[in-house]
VOGU-3710 file (C-alpha; in Angstrom, 3 decimals, decimal comma):
1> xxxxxxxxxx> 15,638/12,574/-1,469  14,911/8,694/-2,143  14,999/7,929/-5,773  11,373/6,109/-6,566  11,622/3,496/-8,862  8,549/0,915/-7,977  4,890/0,989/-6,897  2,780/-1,526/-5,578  -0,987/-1,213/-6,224  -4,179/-2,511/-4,528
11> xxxxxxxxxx> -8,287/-1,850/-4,857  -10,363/-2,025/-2,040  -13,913/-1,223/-2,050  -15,472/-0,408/1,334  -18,946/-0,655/2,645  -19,381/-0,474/6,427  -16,006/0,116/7,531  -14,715/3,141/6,458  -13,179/4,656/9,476  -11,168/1,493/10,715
21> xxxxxxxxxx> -10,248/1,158/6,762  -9,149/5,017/6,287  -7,516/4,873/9,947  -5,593/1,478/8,861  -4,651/2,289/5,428  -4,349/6,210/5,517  -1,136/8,026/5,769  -0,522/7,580/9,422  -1,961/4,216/9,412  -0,778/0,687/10,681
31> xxxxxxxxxx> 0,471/-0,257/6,797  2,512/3,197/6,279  3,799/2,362/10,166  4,782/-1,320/9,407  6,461/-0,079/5,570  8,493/2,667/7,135  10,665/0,276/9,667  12,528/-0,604/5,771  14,512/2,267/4,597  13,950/1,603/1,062
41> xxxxxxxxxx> 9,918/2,218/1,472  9,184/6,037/0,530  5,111/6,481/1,020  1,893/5,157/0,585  -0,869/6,991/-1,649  -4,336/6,403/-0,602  -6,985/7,619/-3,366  -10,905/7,736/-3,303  -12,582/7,009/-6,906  -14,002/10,401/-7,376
51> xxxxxxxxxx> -17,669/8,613/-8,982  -17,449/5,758/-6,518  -16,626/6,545/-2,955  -16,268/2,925/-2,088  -13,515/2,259/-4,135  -10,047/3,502/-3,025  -6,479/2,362/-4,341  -3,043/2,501/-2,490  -0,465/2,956/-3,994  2,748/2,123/-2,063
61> xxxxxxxxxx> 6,061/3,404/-3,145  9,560/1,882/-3,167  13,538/2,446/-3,974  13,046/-1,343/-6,355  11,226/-4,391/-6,459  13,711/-6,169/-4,770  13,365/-4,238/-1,662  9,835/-4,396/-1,147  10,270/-8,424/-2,217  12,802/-8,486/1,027
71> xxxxxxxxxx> 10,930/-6,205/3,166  7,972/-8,997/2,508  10,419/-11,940/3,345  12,053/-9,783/6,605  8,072/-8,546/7,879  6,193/-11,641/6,760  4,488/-12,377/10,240  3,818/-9,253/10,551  2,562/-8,443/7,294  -0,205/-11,728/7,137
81> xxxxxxxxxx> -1,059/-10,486/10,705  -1,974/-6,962/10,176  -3,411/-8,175/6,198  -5,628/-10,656/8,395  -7,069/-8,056/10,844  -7,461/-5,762/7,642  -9,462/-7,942/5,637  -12,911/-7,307/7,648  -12,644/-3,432/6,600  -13,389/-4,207/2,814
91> xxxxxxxxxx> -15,901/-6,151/0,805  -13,504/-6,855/-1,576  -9,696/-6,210/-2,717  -7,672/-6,761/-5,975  -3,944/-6,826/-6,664  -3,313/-4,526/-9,951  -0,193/-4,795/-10,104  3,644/-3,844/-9,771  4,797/-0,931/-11,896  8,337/0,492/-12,621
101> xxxxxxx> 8,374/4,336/-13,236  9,525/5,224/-16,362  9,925/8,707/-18,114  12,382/10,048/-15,465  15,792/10,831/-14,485  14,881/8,033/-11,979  13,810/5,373/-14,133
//
């Protein structure tokens, strides 16, 4: 099992459209395909506010920092491609941050 030791975590809020966001940002969708061609990415978390279901966060989990930082360099097209076509699914998004795990064996 891959040891995680990073996350990387966005807000969205969604008005009109839901479907193309879930279906892009979901756990089979075009972000988790495009993350899993690195070795070092482990999963993405999607989660609905559970008093505001237009709000969701992703949380996207990786072996370091570093790794997602190269993935990024490696995937760039790529990435500001599929970010671009993304951007008409939500009203707004937020960057909240990168976060080391701590507390555990892994940390």
């Amino acid at each position: 099992m891959t040891s995680i030791r990073f996350a990387y975590i966005w807000q969205y809020v969604v008005d009109s459209h839901r479907r193309e966001f879930l279906d892009a940002y979901g756990a089979g969708g075009e972000w988790v395909k495009l993350f899993s061609r690195d070795p070092n990415y482990i999963e993405t978390v999607l989660l609905r506010d559970a008093n505001d279901e237009h709000r969701y966060i992703t949380i996207d989990y990786w072996t370091s920092r570093s790794a997602r930082d190269a993935f990024q360099n490696t995937y760039r097209d790529e990435f500001l491609e599929l970010d671009k076509r993304c951007a008409e699914f939500t009203s707004k998004e937020g960057f909240l941050g990168d976060f080391d795990l701590v507390g555990s064996s892994n940390a």
